[in-house]
C-alpha positions, 0 to 999 in steps of 0.5 A: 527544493531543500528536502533537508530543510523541510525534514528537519522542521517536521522532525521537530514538529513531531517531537512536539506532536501527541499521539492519540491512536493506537497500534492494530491489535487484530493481528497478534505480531503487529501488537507486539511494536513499539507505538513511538517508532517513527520514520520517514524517507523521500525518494526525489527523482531528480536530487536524492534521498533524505531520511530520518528517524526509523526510516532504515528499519522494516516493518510489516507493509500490510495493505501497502502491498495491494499497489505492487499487487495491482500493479503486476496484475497489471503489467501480465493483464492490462485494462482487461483486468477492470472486467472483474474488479471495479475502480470506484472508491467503497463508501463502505468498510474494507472488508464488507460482505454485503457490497460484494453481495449487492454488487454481485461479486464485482469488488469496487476497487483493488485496494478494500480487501475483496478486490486486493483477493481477486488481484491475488487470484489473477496473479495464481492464475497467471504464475507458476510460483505466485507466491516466489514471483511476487517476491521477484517483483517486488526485487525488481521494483526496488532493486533490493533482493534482500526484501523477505517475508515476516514469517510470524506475521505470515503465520498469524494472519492466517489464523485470522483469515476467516473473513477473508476467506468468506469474500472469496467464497461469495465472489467463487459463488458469482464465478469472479475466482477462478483458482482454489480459494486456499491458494488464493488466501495463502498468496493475498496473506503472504503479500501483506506479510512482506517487511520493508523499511520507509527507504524501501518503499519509497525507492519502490513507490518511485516508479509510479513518480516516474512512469512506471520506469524504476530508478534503476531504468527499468520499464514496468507500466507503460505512463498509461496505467502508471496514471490508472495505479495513480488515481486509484491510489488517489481515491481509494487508497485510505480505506474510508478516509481517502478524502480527507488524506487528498484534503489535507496532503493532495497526493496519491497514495497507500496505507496499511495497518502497520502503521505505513503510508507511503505517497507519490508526487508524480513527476517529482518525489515518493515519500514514505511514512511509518508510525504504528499508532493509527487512528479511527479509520485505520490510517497512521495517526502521525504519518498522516500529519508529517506528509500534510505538513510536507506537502504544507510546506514545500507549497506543492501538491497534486492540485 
């Protein structure tokens, strides 16, 4: 496949491309990027690396970073971590109160922000340095321990935590937290608060195109729950527009509001995305087209 070719005719086609989104604002920090930053880096197993744009530079990862989270949950805890988190797509807003009420403090998948907080408190539980090992792991994946967090984001999303912390407390009220929920907070912000750049992720997100093992050769999922981290990814990882990013692009993948997505063709490529506007449902406005015009014109998808 010419990925050079490819990248080429969508950079064209995006200079052409208006945008009507806008730039998440809940988050001071976030506001503060330029909305026309764009860039773009596919990661193929089996011919390279192809990149243009601002694909170099780092940008807040934000909910991108609930893979990695599920994903060392997952390499400490296996299937056993599904007896508290469900696997189920939320039909309803990614930080709702009322569905983990009704649902009895169960949140239906890792990735609204209920379940990304119950990962968190599985993580505390298991870590003697949460917030230092998760960083590691993060390290290992891409093999880049030049990966940090954005301290000012750090520190302005933890005087935006108020929702955050009520989920913890009503999922502390059903028993499903284990750890202060303090603690807990500090580690799912800090997480969220990790910059790395379109060629980083997609290096990074290349373990879940090749079965669960690095490009480096190291293994950290067996293909079993590689598939698992997959298919969520596939059904629940665009908050409520998961089906239409499968509708239009038809590959597994994670948003987050900085403006990132990042997508995995198992078995051949992780591309990864970043644009700052974002529409209606949160996702990136021009991300979302430059991978359906991808996957449109290599004529391959998941399907």
């Amino acid at each position: 496949m010419d990925y050079n070719s490819i990248l080429r005719k969508i950079k064209v086609e995006l200079s052409a491309q208006k945008y009507q989104g806008e730039v998440a604002s809940y988050i001071p920090e976030l506001l503060s990027v330029s909305p026309d930053k764009f860039g773009m880096h596919l990661c193929c197993l089996h011919s390279g690396t192809y990149g243009f744009g601002d694909h170099e530079e780092q940008f807040s990862i934000q909910s991108i970073s609930k893979v990695f989270g599920l994903t060392f949950a997952m390499s400490l805890m296996g299937d056993r971590l599904f007896q508290r988190v469900d696997v189920e797509p939320s039909g309803d807003a990614f930080n709702s109160l009322t569905l983990l009420e009704y649902e009895n403090g169960i949140p239906r998948n890792p990735f609204i922000n209920s379940g990304a907080l119950l990962v968190s408190d599985v993580l505390t539980s298991y870590l003697e340095n949460p917030k230092e090992d998760f960083l590691k792991f993060i390290h290992e994946i891409t093999g880049d321990d030049t990966i940090q967090i954005n301290k000012a984001v750090f520190e302005s999303e933890k005087t935006h935590g108020d929702r955050n912390m009520a989920l913890l407390h009503l999922m502390k009220s059903f028993g499903n937290i284990k750890n202060d929920v303090d603690r807990v907070l500090e580690l799912y912000i800090y997480q969220c608060s990790i910059t790395m750049s379109c060629q980083q992720l997609a290096k990074a997100f290349a373990v879940f195109a090749n079965k669960g093992v690095t490009l480096d050769g190291k293994k950290i999922l067996s293909p079993v729950h590689t598939k698992r981290v997959n298919a969520i990814m596939q059904t629940c990882g665009f908050y409520d527009e998961a089906g239409e990013f499968s509708f239009r692009v038809g590959l597994p993948g994670k948003s987050g509001v900085g403006g990132g997505i990042v997508a995995v063709h198992p078995g051949q490529y992780a591309v990864s995305v970043w644009s700052p506007p974002l529409n209606p449902k949160g996702n990136s406005e021009l991300g979302m087209y430059a991978l359906e015009r991808l996957t449109s014109l290599t004529e391959s998808s998941i399907f």
